[in-house]
Structures are given as C-alpha cells and as structure tokens.
C-alpha positions, 0 to 999 in steps of 0.5 A: 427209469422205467415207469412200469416198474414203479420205482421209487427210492426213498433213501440209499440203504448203503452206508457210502462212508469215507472215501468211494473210489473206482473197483476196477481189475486188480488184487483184492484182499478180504476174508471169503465169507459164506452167508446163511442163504450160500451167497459169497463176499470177499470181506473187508470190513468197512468194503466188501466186494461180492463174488459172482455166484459163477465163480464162488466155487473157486473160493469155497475151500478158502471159507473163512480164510483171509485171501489175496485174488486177482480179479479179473473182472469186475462190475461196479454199478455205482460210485462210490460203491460196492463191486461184483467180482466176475472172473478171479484167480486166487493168488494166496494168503492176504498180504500187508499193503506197501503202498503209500497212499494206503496209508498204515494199515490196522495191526491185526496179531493178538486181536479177537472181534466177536459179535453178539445179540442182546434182543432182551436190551431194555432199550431195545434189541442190541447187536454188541461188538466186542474186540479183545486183546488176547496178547501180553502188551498194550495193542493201539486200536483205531475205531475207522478200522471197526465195521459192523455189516448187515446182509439181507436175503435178496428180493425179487428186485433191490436198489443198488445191489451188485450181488448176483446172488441170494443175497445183498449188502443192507448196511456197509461201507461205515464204520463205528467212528463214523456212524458216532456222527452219521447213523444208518437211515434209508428206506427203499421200494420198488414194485411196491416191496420196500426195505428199511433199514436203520442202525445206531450207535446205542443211547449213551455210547460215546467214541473215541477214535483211536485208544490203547487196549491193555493186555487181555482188555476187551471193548464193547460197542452196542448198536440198536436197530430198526429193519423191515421184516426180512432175513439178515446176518450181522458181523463185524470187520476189523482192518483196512478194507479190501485193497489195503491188508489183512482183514479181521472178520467176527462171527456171524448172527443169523435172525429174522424180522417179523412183521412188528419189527421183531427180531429173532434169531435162528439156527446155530445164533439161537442155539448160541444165545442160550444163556444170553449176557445181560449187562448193564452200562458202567458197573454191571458187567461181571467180568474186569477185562470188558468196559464199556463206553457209556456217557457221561464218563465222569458223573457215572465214574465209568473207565476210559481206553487210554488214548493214543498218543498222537506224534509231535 
C-alpha cells in the first residue's frame, strides 16, 4: 500500500456472510435500486451488485422493478465481495432459478417487507423491519432470506468499495439469522477519514431461522445502530440473492448522522415519521396482526411464529 496515502484498515465495514463466490460475466437477478445521492444497484437482498454510473441509464426505466440483466462486464475487487457491473444488456422480468445447486429459493407471492425508524427508542434509536403476510393461507418464511442493507454517501476515498459511483455499500452481505450471532463491527480510515459502523439485533430480540406466518400476520425485527457522522439510506431485502431468483425489496429511509452520533431523517423519511409508532416489546403494540420476538418468551408470555416443520 502506498505510504503516502496513509492507509490504515481497522476493520472491514462489509458484512462478508454466508457463502462468497466469483461475480463474474453472466445473468444477474435484483430489484433496480436509485439511491438518495442518484447511485445505482441491482439489489438482491443479502447481495448486491452495483451499476456503473456508464451505464445506469440503461436501467433508469426499470426503477424499483425487479429485472433480469446480463452482464457483460463485471469488476469484482475482493472475494468474497460485492461486483461492479460495467457493461449489461437487460434481458426482462426477474425470473425463478432451476438450478440445483441454488437450492430452493424464498417464495415471494403475498409477502410485503416495510422498514421503518424509531430514533425515540428508549434503548436507543432503531431501525425495525417488518414482513407481512398479506395472502389468506400460512406462507413458510425463512430469516437467511432477510437482509437489512446500509448505504453511505461516498467519500473522497473508501476501503472496499467497487462503486463508481456517489455512493457505497456500509453494511451488506448479512442477514437477520446471521447478525443473531455475528453482529456488524468495523471501522476504517484512510487519509485520516475514517467511518464506523456498527449494527445489532436490538437487546432482548431472539431468532428463529425458519417459522410460519398466519394469514395477514406480520414479523418485526429491530436493529440499533452505532455510525460515524455521514449521510445513509436503510432498506431491506427478502429473497435468494442475486443470481438465484426474485428479490423482495422494502422502502427506503434516508437520514443523516451528525457529529455526537445522532441521527436524523431527512426528506420524504421525515415527513414519513410524522406520527412515529412507539411500542413496547411483548404487550405494547395496538395493532393484533404484529408480534414481536422478545426474550425470554416464556417469563414474558410473548407469542411465538410457528416453526416450520422440518422433513423426515
């Protein structure tokens, strides 16, 4: 590394969960996403492959669809990482894998992911997912599949970032099964810049992998947070990542970080707040349909997702 620059990585700020794997030429599945800074990604969720600001005009009539691409160029700096897509062709609608080796993916039909903020939290400020059952019969829901995602505006100079673009990936590549064991922690700086960022399921919030959700049931999960003073955008993914299938993709909340670690939200995710839910974990939340996944379940008499059952 160049001495000039001194660089100095403390820590890697990208989640690298599960499995890593080449991204090379090929078909890629994902919802086109348009960040609050006019950056570009194909989103899958737990992977995501960013758009080369070249060539993100090709997808701009695609905005919040999901889309199958080929592409025809791909940059990957690190693996396991995330991939800079230079040159694509887009192919049509996402379509199901019926590769083998991908294994079955997430059923998608009924499901509705939402995200939103609670920075009142008495615990601290909270960002909370939420998937729903909107369909009239039980729907097998798995938590591998659940991926919270954190961008950062760039700056002038970022450690593993293969964006081209105004903005990069701070927190990816995991999921709400895996951050139950392995929490987000890393810092690092380079020419005396440095970002941190840190990402946590919230105290008393305990996993099951895979469960059933009834009809018109929904499942909260609340994250809290710790980041360096900066400009980010949250969502949330549901599916099998960007190679397998479809890709369920939330809304997004813009807010900003000021200089005590305080968030805000701006724009249309403050006007949004207005009227921010407050709930309390086990008991307190007005609406029947919501549970949550306090602990201890049993000393708190807290309602429990119906686990899936598993075959002989």
């Amino acid at each position: 590394m160049n001495k000039g620059r001194a660089s100095v990585l403390l820590g890697c700020l990208l989640v690298l969960a599960a499995s890593g794997g080449i991204r090379g030429d090929g078909k890629y599945n994902g919802v086109v996403v348009f960040d609050r800074w006019g950056g570009c990604h194909l989103y899958g969720g737990a992977y995501v492959m960013e758009i080369s600001e070249q060539v993100k005009g090709l997808l701009r009539p695609y905005a919040d669809q999901a889309v199958l691409i080929d592409a025809k160029e791909v940059w990957q700096p690190i693996n396991p990482g995330d991939g800079l897509i230079r040159k694509l062709a887009v192919l049509g609608p996402s379509e199901e894998t019926t590769a083998v080796q991908f294994g079955r993916p997430p059923l998608l039909d009924d499901l509705e992911l939402k995200v939103f903020a609670n920075f009142r939290a008495a615990s601290g400020p909270e960002l909370i997912l939420e998937l729903k059952n909107n369909g009239t019969s039980k729907r097998g829901v798995d938590m591998d599949a659940l991926a919270p995602t954190l961008l950062a505006k760039r700056q002038e100079v970022e450690c593993f970032c293969p964006s081209d673009g105004p903005s990069c990936l701070a927190v990816t590549r995991t999921n709400i099964n895996f951050l139950h064991q392995h929490p987000v922690a890393g810092a690092c700086s380079v020419n005396g810049r440095s970002r941190t960022v840190r990402l946590w399921l919230s105290p008393g919030v305990a996993v099951q992998k895979a469960f059933e959700l009834g009809p018109g049931q929904s499942i909260e999960v609340s994250l809290q947070f710790d980041l360096s003073a900066g400009e980010y955008e949250f969502l949330a993914g549901y599916g099998a990542g960007v190679h397998q299938s479809r890709t369920l993709a939330s809304n997004r909340i813009a807010f900003d970080v000021d200089g005590q670690g305080q968030p805000h939200l701006v724009g249309l995710a403050a006007e949004a707040a207005t009227g921010t839910r407050t709930r309390e974990a086990c008991g307190g939340i007005a609406r029947a349909d919501v549970f949550l996944w306090p602990t201890p379940l049993k000393t708190r008499g807290c309602p429990w997702p119906t686990p899936l059952k598993t075959p002989a």
